[in-house]
C-alpha positions as a Markdown table, in Angstrom:
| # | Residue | x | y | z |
|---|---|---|---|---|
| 1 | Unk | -22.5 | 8.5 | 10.9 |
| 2 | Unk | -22.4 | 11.9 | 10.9 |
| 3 | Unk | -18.7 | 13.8 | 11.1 |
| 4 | Unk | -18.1 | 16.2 | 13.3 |
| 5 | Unk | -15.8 | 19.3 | 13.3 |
| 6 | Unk | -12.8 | 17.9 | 13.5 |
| 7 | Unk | -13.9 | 14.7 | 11.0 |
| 8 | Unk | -15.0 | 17.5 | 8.2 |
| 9 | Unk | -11.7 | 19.5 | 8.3 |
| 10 | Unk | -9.9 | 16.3 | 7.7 |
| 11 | Unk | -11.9 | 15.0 | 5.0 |
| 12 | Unk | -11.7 | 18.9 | 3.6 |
| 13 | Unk | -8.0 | 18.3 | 3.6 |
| 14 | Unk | -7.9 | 15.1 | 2.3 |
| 15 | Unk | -10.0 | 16.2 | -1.1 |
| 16 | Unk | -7.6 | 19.5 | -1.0 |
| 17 | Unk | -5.0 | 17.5 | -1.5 |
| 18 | Unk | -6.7 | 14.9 | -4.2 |
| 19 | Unk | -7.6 | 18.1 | -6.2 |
| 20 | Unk | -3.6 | 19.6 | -5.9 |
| 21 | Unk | -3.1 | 15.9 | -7.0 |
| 22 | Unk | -5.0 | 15.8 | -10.0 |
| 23 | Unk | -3.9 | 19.4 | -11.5 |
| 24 | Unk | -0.6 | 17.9 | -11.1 |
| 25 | Unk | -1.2 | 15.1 | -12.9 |
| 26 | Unk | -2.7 | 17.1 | -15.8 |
| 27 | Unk | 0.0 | 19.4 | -16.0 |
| 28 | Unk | 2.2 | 16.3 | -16.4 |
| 29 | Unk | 0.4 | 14.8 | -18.9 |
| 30 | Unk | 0.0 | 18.0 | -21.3 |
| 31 | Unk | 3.8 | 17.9 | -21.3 |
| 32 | Unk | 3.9 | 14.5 | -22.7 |
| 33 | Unk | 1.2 | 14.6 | -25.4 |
| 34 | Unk | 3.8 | 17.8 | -26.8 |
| 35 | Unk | 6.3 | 15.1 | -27.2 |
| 36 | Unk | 6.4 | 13.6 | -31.0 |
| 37 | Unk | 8.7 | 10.9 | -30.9 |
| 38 | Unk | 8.6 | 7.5 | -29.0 |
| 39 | Unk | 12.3 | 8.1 | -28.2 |
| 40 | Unk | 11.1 | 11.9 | -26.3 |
| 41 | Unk | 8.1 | 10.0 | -24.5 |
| 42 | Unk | 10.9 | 7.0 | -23.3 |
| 43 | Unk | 12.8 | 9.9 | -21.8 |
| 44 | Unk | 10.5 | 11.6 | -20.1 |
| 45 | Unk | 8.8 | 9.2 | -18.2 |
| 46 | Unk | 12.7 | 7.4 | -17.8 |
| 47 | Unk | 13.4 | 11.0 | -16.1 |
| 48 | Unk | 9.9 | 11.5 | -14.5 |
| 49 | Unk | 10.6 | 8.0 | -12.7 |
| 50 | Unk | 14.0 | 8.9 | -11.6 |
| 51 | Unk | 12.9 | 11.9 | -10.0 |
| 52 | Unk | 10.5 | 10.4 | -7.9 |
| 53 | Unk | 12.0 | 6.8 | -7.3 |
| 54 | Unk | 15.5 | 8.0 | -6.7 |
| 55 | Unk | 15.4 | 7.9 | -3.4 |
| 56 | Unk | 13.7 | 4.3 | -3.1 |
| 57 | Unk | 16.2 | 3.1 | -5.7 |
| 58 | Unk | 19.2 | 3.8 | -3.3 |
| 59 | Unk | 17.0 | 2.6 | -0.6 |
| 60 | Unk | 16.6 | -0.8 | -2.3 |
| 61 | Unk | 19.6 | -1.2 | -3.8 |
| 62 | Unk | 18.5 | -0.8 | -7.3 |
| 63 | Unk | 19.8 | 2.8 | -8.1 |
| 64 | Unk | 21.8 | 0.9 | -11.2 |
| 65 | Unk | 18.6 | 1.7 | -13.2 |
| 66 | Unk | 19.4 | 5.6 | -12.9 |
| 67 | Unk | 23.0 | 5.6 | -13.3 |
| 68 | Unk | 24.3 | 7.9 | -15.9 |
| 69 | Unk | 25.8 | 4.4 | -18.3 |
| 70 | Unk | 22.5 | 2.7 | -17.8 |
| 71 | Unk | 20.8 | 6.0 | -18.9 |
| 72 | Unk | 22.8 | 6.2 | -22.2 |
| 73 | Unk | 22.2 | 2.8 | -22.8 |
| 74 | Unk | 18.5 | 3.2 | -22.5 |
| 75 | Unk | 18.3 | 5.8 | -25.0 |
| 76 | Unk | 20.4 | 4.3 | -27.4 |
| 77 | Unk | 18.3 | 1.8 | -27.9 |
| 78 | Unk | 15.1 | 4.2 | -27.7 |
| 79 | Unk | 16.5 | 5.3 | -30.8 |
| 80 | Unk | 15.7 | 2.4 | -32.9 |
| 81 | Unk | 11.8 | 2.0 | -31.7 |
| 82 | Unk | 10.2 | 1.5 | -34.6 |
| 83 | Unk | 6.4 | -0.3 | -33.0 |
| 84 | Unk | 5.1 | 0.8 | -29.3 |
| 85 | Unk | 5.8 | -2.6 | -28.5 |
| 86 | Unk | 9.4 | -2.2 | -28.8 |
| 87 | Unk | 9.3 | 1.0 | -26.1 |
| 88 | Unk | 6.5 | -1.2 | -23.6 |
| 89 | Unk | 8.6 | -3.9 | -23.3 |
| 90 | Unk | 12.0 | -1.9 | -23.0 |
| 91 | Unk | 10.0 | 0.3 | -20.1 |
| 92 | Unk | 9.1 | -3.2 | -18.3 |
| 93 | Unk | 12.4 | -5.1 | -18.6 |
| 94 | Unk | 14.8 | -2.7 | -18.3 |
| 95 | Unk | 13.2 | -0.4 | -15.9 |
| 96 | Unk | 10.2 | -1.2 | -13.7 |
| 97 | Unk | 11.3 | -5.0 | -13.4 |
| 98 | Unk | 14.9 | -4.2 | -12.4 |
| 99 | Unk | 13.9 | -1.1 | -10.4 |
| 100 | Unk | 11.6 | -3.5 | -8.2 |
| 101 | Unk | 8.7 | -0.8 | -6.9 |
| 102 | Unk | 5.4 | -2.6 | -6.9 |
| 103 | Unk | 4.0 | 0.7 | -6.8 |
| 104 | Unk | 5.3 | 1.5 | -10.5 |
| 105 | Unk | 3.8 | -0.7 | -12.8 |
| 106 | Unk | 1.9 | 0.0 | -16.7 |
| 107 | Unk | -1.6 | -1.5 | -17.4 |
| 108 | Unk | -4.6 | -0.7 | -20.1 |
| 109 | Unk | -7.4 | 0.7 | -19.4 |
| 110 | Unk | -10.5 | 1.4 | -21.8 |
| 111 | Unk | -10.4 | 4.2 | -24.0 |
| 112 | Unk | -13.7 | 5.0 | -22.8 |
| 113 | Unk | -12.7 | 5.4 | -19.1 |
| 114 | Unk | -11.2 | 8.2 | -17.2 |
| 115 | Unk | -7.2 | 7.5 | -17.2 |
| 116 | Unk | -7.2 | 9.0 | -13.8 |
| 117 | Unk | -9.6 | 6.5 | -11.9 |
| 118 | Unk | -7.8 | 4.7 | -9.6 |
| 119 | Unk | -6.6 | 1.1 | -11.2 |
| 120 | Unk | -9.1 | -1.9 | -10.6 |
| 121 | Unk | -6.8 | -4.9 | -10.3 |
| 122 | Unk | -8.7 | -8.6 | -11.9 |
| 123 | Unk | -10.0 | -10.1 | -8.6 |
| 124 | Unk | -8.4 | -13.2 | -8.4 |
| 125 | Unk | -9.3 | -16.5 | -5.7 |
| 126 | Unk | -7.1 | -18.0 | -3.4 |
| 127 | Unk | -8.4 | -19.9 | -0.9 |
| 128 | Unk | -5.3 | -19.7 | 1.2 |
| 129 | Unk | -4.8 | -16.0 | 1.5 |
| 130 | Unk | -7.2 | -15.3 | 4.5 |
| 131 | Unk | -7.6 | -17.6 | 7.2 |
| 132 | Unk | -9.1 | -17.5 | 10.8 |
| 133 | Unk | -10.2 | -19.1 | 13.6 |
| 134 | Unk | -11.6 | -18.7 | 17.4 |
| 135 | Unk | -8.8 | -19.8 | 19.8 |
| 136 | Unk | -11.1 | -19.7 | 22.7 |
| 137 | Unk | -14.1 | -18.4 | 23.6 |
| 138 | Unk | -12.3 | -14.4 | 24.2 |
| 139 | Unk | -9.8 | -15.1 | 21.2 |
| 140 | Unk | -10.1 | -13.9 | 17.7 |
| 141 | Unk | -7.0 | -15.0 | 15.2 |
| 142 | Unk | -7.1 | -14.0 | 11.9 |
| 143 | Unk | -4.1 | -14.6 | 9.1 |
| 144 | Unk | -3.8 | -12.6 | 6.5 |
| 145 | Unk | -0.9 | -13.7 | 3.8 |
| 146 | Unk | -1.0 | -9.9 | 1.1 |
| 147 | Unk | -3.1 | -7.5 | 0.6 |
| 148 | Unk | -2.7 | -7.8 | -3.1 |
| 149 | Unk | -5.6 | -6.4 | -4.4 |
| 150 | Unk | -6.8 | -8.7 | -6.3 |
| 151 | Unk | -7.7 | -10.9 | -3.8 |
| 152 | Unk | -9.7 | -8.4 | -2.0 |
| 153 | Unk | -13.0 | -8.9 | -3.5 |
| 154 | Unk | -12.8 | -12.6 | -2.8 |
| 155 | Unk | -11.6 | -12.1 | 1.0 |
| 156 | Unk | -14.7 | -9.5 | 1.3 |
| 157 | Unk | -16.9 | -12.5 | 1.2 |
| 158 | Unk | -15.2 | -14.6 | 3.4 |
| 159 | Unk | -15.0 | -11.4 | 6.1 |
| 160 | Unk | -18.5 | -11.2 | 5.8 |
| 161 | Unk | -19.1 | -15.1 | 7.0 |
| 162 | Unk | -16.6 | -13.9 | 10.1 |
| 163 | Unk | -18.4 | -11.0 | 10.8 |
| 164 | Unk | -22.0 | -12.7 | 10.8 |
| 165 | Unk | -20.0 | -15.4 | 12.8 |
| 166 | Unk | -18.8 | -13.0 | 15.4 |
| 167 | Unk | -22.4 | -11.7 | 16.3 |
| 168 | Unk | -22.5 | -14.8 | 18.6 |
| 169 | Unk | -19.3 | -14.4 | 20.4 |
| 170 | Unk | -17.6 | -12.2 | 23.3 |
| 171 | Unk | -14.3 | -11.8 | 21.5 |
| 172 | Unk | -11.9 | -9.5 | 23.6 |
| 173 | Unk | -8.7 | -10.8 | 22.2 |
| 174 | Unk | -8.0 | -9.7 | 18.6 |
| 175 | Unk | -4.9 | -11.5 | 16.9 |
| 176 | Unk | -3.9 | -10.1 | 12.9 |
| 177 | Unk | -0.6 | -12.2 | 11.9 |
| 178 | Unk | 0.3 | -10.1 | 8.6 |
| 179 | Unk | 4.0 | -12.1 | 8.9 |
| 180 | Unk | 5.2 | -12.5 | 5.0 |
| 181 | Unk | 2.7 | -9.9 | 4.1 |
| 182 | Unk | 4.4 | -7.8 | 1.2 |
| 183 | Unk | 1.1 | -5.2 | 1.3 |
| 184 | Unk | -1.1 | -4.4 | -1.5 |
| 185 | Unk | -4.1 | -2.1 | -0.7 |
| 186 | Unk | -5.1 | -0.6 | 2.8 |
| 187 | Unk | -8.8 | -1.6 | 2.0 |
| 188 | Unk | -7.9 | -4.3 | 4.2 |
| 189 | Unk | -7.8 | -1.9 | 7.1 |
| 190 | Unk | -11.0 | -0.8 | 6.4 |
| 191 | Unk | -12.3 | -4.8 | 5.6 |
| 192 | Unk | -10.2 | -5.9 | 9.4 |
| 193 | Unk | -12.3 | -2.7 | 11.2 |
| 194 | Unk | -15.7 | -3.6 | 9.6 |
| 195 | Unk | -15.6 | -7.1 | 10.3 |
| 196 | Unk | -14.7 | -6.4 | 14.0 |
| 197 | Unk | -17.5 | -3.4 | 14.3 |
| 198 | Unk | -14.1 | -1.3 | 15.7 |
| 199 | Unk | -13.0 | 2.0 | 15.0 |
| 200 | Unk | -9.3 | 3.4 | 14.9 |
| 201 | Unk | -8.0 | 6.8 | 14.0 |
| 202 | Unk | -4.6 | 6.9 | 12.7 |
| 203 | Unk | -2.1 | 9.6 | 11.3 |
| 204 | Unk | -0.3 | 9.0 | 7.8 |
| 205 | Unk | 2.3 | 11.4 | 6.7 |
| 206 | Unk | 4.7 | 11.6 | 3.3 |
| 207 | Unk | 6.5 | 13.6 | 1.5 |
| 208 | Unk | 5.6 | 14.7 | -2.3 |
| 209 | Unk | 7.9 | 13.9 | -4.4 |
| 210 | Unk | 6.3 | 15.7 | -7.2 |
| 211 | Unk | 5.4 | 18.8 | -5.7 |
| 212 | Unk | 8.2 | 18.7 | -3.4 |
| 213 | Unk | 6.6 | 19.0 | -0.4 |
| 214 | Unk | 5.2 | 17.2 | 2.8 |
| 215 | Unk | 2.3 | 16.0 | 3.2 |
| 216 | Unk | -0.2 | 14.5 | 6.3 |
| 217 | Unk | -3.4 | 13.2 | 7.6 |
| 218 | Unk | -5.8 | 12.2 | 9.8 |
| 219 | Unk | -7.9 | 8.5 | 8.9 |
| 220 | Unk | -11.2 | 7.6 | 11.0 |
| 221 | Unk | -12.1 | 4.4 | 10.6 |
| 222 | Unk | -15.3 | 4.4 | 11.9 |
| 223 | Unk | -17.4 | 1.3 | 11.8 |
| 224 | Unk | -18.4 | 0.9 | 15.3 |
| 225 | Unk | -17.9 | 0.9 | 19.0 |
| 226 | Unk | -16.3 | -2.5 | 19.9 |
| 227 | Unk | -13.2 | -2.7 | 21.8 |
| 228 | Unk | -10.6 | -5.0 | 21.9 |
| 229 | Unk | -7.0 | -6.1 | 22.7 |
| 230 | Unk | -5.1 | -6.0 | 19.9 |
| 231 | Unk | -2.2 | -8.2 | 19.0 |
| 232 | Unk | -0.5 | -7.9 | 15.5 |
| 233 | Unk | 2.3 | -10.6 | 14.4 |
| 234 | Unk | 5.0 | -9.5 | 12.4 |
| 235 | Unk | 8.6 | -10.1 | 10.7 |
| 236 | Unk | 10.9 | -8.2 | 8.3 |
| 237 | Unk | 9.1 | -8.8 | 5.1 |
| 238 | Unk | 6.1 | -6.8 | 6.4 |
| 239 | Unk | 5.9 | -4.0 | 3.6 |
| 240 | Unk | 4.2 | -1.3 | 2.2 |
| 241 | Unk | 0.0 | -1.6 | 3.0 |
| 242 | Unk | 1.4 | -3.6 | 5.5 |
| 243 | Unk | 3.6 | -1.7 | 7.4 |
| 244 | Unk | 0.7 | 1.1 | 7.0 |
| 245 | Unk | -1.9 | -1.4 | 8.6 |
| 246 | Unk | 1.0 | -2.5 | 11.4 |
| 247 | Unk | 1.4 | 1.0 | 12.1 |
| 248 | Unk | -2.4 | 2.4 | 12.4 |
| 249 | Unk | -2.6 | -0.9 | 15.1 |
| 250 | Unk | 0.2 | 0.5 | 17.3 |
| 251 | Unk | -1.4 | 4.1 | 16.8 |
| 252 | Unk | -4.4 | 2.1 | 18.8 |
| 253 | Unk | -2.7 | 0.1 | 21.4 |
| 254 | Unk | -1.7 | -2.6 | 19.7 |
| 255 | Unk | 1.3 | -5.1 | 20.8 |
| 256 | Unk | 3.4 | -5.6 | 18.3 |
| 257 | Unk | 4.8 | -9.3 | 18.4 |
| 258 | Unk | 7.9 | -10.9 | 16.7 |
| 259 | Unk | 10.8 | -8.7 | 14.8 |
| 260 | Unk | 10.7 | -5.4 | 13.3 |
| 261 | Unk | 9.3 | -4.5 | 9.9 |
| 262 | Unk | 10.4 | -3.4 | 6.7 |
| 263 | Unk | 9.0 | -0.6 | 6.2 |
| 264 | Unk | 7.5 | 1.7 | 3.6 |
| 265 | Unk | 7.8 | 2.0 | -0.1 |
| 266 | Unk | 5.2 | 5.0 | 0.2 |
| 267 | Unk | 1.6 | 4.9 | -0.3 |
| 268 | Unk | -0.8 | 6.4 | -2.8 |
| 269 | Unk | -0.6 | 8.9 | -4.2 |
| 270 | Unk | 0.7 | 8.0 | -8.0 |
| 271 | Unk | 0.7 | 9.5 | -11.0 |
| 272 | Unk | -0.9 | 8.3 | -14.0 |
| 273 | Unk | 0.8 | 9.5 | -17.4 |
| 274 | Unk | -1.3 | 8.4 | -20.3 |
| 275 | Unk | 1.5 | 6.6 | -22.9 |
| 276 | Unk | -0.1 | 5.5 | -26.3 |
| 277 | Unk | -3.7 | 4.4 | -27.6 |
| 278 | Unk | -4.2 | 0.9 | -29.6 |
| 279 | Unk | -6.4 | -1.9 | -30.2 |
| 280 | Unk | -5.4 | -4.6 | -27.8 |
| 281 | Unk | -5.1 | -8.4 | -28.5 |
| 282 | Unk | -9.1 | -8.7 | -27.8 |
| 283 | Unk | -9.4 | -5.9 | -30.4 |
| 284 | Unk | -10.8 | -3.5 | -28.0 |
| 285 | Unk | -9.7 | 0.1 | -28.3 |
| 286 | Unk | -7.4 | 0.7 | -24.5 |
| 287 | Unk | -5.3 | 3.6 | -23.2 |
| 288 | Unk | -1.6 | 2.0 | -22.1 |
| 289 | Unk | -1.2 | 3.8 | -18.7 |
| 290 | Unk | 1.9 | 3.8 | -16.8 |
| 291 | Unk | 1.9 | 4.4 | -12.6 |
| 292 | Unk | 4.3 | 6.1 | -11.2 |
| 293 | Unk | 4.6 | 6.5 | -7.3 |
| 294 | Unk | 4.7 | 10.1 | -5.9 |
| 295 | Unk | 5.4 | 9.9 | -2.3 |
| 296 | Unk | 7.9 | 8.8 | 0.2 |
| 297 | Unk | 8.0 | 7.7 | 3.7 |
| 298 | Unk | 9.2 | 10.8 | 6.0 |
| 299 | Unk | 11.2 | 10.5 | 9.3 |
| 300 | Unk | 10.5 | 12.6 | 12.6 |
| 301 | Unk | 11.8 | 15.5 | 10.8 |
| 302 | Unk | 9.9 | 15.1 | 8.0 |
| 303 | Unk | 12.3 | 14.2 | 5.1 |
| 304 | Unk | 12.8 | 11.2 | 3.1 |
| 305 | Unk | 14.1 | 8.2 | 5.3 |
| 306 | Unk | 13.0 | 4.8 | 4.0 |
| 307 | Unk | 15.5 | 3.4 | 6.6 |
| 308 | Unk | 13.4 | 4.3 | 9.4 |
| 309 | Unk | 9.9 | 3.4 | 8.6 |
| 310 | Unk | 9.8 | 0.0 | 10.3 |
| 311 | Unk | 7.7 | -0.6 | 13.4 |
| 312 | Unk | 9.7 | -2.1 | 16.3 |
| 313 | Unk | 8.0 | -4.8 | 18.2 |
| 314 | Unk | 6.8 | -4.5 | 21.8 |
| 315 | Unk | 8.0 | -7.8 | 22.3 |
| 316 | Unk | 10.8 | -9.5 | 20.2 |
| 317 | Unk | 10.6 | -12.7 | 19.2 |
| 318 | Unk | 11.3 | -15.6 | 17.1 |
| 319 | Unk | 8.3 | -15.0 | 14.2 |
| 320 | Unk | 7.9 | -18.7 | 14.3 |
| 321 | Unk | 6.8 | -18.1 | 17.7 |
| 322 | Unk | 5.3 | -15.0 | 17.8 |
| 323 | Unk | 1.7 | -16.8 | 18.1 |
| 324 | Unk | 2.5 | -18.1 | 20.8 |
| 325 | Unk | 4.3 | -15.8 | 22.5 |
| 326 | Unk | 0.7 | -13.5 | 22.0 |
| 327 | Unk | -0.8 | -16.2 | 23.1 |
| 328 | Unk | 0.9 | -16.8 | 26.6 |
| 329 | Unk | 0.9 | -12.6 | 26.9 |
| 330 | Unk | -3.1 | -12.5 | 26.4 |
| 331 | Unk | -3.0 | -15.6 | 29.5 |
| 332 | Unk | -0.7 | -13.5 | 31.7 |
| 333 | Unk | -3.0 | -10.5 | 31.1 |
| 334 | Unk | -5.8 | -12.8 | 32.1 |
| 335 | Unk | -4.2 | -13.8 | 35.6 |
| 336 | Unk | -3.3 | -10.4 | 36.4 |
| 337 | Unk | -6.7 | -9.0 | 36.0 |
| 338 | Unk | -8.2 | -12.0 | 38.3 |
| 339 | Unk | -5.3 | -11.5 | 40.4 |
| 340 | Unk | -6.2 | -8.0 | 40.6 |
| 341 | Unk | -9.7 | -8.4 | 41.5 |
């Protein structure tokens, strides 16, 4: 499809601000690689996390990890690395297990591949994870349990049967019950508006913790012309990808059914600070990266305010019920339109 004005400024924008990204990134990194010891390198990514996660620490409850006596612990104990094993695991127990951001996490990569390409999680099966079925002839229900990642090459194919399935059918009702979802990737966004041959254009903004400032744009979704009533089924552990996905619904009409979310941990961008090189236990030669989330959720005046990114339901509910509570709102839209006539 070709873009049009408004569609090239945005996508303009959006690689601005994958460029500033990446010269930040760089900058970053070429501090690091001054560092000599693995006591310096524990620090500064210790300090680099702090001053990013802070703010989602206090938010979750897990600010321990920054406080000044868990701090002096940690270096203490830097001080007697003597393999990179001894600062990996240290990083992982002490601090991106405790801290509890699934955005922050370290993994290897191949020494041969750009350590700034976004992370390919191992696609994993689980039968279980997406679900749907045809309520009635108008009604389309689809479950989807996380948008883990690694699941989403496996759920591609089983969209694809729905979507060749749905060539066949006059579906007006569209019913996504994310409840439980923890989030993952907003793929599944695209993966939902593909299937359905919809389109949706949604806002996302954030603020920068790195560079310290905000940040916001624009997402078309294009992938056809097909409309539908949206209904999305929520609770309070809808999260993250999740909450984003909720969101970009309600941005398009959607009723929001059951309780509120909750919330946002903030979405991409990361940084991606290249720790130590080694042969790995399959003797290949990998680069140990560690990702470090850069953004937080913003309120209406644009700061920091994890405590008010949840979406509030249009109607409340019991999330046990919340099917069915969509289910009897689609039929009372259905008698008022015949009424109506």
């Amino acid at each position: 499809m070709e873009l049009n004005e408004a569609q090239q400024k945005q996508r303009e924008h959006i690689q601005s601000l994958k460029r500033k990204r990446i010269e930040l990134n760089k900058r970053i990194q070429a501090e690091f690689d001054k560092l000599q010891t693995m006591q310096d390198k524990f620090v500064f990514l210790y300090d680099l996390l702090q001053e990013n996660q802070l703010e989602f620490a206090k938010w979750n409850k897990t600010d321990f990890v920054f406080s000044p006596e868990y701090k002096q612990n940690l270096i203490k104990k830097s001080k007697n690395f003597t393999r990179k094993k001894d600062f990996i695991d240290t990083f992982i127990n002490d601090i991106i297990k405790p801290l509890n951001q699934g955005h922050c996490y370290m993994f290897e990569r191949s020494a041969t591949e750009d350590f700034l390409a976004k992370h390919t999680a191992q696609d994993l099966a689980d039968d279980n994870n997406f679900k749907y079925k045809f309520i009635d002839n108008n009604t389309l229900y689809v479950r989807v349990k996380s948008f883990f990642k690694a699941y989403f090459e496996y759920d591609k194919k089983k969209f694809e049967f729905l979507k060749d399935e749905l060539k066949d059918k006059d579906i007006k009702n569209f019913i996504l019950d994310i409840r439980g979802n923890p989030g993952g990737t907003d793929m599944y966004l695209d993966l939902i508006l593909y299937t359905l041959q919809a389109s949706m254009t949604h806002t996302i903004k954030w603020y920068n913790t790195a560079l310290k400032e905000n940040e916001e744009y624009t997402a078309t979704n294009y992938y056809g012309d097909k409309k539908y009533n949206y209904y999305v089924l929520t609770d309070n552990k809808v999260f993250s990808a999740a909450e984003v996905t909720t969101k970009a619904f309600k941005q398009n009409g959607a009723i929001i059914v059951g309780t509120k979310t909750r919330g946002e941990a903030g979405i991409s961008p990361e940084l991606q600070i290249k720790v130590f090189s080694y042969k790995n236990s399959e003797d290949k030669e990998v680069n140990l990266i560690c990702q470090i989330p850069i953004s937080a959720p913003v309120n209406e005046k644009g700061e920091i305010g994890y405590n008010c990114t949840y979406t509030s339901p249009d109607i409340e509910c019991d999330p046990d019920e919340a099917l069915n509570v969509a289910l009897n709102t689609i039929q009372e839209r259905k008698s008022q339109a015949i009424q109506q006539k």
